[in-house]
MARKOL-405090 format. One record per residue (C-alpha): residue number from 0; residue in one letter; chain; x, y, z. Coordinates in Angstrom, 3 decimals. Example, Ala and Ser with C-alpha at 12.3 -4.5 7.8 and 13.67 -1.06 7.14 Angstrom:
> nr	rest	kette	east	north	up
> 0	a	A	12.300	-4.500	7.800
> 1	s	A	13.670	-1.060	7.140
This chain:
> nr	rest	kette	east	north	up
> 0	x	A	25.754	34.591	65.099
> 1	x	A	23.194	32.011	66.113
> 2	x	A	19.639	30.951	65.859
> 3	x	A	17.964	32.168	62.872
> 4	x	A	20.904	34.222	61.158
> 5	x	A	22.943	30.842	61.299
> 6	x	A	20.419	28.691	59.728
> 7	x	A	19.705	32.006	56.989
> 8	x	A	23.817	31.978	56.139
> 9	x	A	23.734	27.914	56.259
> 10	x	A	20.824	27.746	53.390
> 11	x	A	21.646	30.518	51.152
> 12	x	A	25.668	29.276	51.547
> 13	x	A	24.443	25.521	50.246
> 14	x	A	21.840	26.870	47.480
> 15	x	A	23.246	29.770	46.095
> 16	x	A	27.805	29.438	47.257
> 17	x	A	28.118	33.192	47.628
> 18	x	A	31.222	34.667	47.938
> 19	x	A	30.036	36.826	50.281
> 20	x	A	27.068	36.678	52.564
> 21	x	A	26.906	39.879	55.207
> 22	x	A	23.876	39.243	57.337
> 23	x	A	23.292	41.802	60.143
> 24	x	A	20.156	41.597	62.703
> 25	x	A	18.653	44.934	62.476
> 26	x	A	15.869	43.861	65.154
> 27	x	A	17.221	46.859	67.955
> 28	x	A	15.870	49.585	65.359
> 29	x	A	12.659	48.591	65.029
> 30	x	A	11.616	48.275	68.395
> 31	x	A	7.889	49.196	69.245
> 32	x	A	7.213	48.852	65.409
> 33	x	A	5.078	45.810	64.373
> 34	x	A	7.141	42.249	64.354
> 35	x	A	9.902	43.167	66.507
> 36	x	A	10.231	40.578	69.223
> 37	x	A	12.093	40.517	72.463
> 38	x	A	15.905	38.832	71.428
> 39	x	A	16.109	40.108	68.273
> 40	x	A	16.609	38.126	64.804
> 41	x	A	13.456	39.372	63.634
> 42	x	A	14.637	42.151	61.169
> 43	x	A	17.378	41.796	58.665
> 44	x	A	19.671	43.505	56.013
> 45	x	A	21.633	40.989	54.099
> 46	x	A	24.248	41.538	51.207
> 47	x	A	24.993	38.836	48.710
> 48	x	A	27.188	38.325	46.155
> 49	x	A	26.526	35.462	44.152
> 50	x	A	27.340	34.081	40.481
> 51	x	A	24.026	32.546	40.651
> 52	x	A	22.479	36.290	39.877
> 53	x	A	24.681	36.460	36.881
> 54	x	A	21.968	37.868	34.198
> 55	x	A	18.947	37.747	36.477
> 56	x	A	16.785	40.399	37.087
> 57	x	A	16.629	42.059	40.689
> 58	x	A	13.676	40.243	40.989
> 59	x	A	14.356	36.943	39.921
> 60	x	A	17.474	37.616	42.690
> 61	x	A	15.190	38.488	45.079
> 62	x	A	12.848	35.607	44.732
> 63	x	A	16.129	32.756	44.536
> 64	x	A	16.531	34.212	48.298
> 65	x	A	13.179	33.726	49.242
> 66	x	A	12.337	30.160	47.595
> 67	x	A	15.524	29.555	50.098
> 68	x	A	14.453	31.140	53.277
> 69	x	A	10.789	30.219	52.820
> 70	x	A	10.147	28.741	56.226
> 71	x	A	12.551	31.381	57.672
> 72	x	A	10.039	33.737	56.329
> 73	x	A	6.350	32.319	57.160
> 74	x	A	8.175	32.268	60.903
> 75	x	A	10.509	34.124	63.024
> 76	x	A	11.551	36.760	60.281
> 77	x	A	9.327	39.789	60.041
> 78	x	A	11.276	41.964	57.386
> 79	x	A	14.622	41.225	55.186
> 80	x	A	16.267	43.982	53.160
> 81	x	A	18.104	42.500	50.212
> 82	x	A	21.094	43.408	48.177
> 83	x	A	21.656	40.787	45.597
> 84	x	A	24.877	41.307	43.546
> 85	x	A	26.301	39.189	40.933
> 86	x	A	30.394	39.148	40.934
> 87	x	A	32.157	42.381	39.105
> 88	x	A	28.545	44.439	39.455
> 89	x	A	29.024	47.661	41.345
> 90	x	A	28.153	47.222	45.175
């Protein structure tokens, strides 16, 4: 994994310590749709297991991830799918 993904796992692993992060670049499937770009890391699913969503809503989970990938998100990454799981919660 480099490039965007990296820095993505590198932020959310210092803000949130998840104890598990699955990112996977989903670019490929949307090609000819609007925002892919040539190389990929453009389109992703993610999976993350955090305490930090203990008692949060799917919302408020949702928007910890994206106060963290902000400038991931104004730039290179079109579209992130998000499953936000706090530890013991059915995946």
């Amino acid at each position: 994994m480099t490039g965007v993904a990296e820095t993505m796992r590198k932020k959310l692993e210092a803000a949130l310590s998840p104890e598990r992060l699955e990112i996977v670049d989903d670019s490929e499937s949307h090609r000819g749709h609007g925002g892919y770009r040539e190389g990929g890391e453009s389109h992703f699913n993610m999976e993350i297991i955090a305490e930090a969503f203990t008692g949060a809503s799917r919302v408020a989970r949702q928007r910890m991830v994206f106060d963290v990938l902000g400038e991931e998100l104004a730039g290179p990454v079109h579209a992130l799918s998000l499953r936000c799981i706090a530890p013991g919660e059915p995946r």
